[in-house]
C-alpha positions in Angstrom: 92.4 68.1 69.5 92.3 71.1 71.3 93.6 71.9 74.7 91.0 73.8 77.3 91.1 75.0 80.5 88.9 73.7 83.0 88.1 75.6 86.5 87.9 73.6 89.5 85.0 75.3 91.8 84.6 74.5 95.5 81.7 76.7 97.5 81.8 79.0 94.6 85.6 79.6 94.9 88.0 78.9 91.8 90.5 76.3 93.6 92.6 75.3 90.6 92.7 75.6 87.1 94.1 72.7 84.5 94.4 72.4 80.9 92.6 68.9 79.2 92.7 67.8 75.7 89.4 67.7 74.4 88.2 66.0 78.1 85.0 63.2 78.4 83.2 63.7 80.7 83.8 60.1 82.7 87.6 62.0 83.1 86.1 65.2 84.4 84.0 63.3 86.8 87.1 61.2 87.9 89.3 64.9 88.9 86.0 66.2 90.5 85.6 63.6 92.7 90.1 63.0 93.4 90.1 66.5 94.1 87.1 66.8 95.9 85.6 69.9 94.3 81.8 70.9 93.8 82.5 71.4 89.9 84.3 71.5 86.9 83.6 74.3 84.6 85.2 75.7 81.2 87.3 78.8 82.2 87.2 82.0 80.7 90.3 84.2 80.3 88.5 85.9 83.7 88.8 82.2 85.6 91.9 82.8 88.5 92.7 81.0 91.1 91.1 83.1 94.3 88.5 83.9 92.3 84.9 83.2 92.4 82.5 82.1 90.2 78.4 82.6 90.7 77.4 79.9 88.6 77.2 82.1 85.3 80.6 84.1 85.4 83.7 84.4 86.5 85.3 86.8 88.9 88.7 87.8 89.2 89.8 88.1 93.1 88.5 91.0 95.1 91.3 93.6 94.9 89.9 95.2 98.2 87.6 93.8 101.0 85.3 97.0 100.5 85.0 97.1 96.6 81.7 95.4 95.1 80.5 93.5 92.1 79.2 95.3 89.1 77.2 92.9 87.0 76.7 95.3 83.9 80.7 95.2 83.5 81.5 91.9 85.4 84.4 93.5 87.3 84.8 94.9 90.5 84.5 98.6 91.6 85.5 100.8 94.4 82.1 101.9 96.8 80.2 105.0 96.0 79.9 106.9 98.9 
């Protein structure tokens, strides 16, 4: 058995992150619907709560309102003036 983390995602936001032991899905489906959440993805070490995630990746919260995604690195970056 191996413990996982799971990310909880509501309107593409990470709302909570918990760790299962080798999860069915019937058990999944019973903390999506308690918790109210859109889904229940596998987390990546880049899964935070505050995050986001766009349905393929994770992104770890915006460190400034003004700073954009870069999808090449999957990380934030300051603007280019």
């Amino acid at each position: 058995m191996a413990e996982t983390n799971y990310a909880f995602i509501k309107d593409g936001d990470v709302v909570n992150i918990a760790v299962f032991d080798d999860p069915t899905p019937e058990l999944l489906n019973h903390f999506k619907e308690a918790h109210q959440v859109d889904n229940i993805v596998l987390a990546t070490t880049r899964a935070a709560i505050g995050g986001t995630y766009d349905g393929a990746k994770f992104w770890l919260p915006k460190p400034y309102p003004s700073w954009v995604k870069d999808q090449a690195t999957n990380d934030w970056k300051a603007p280019v003036a």
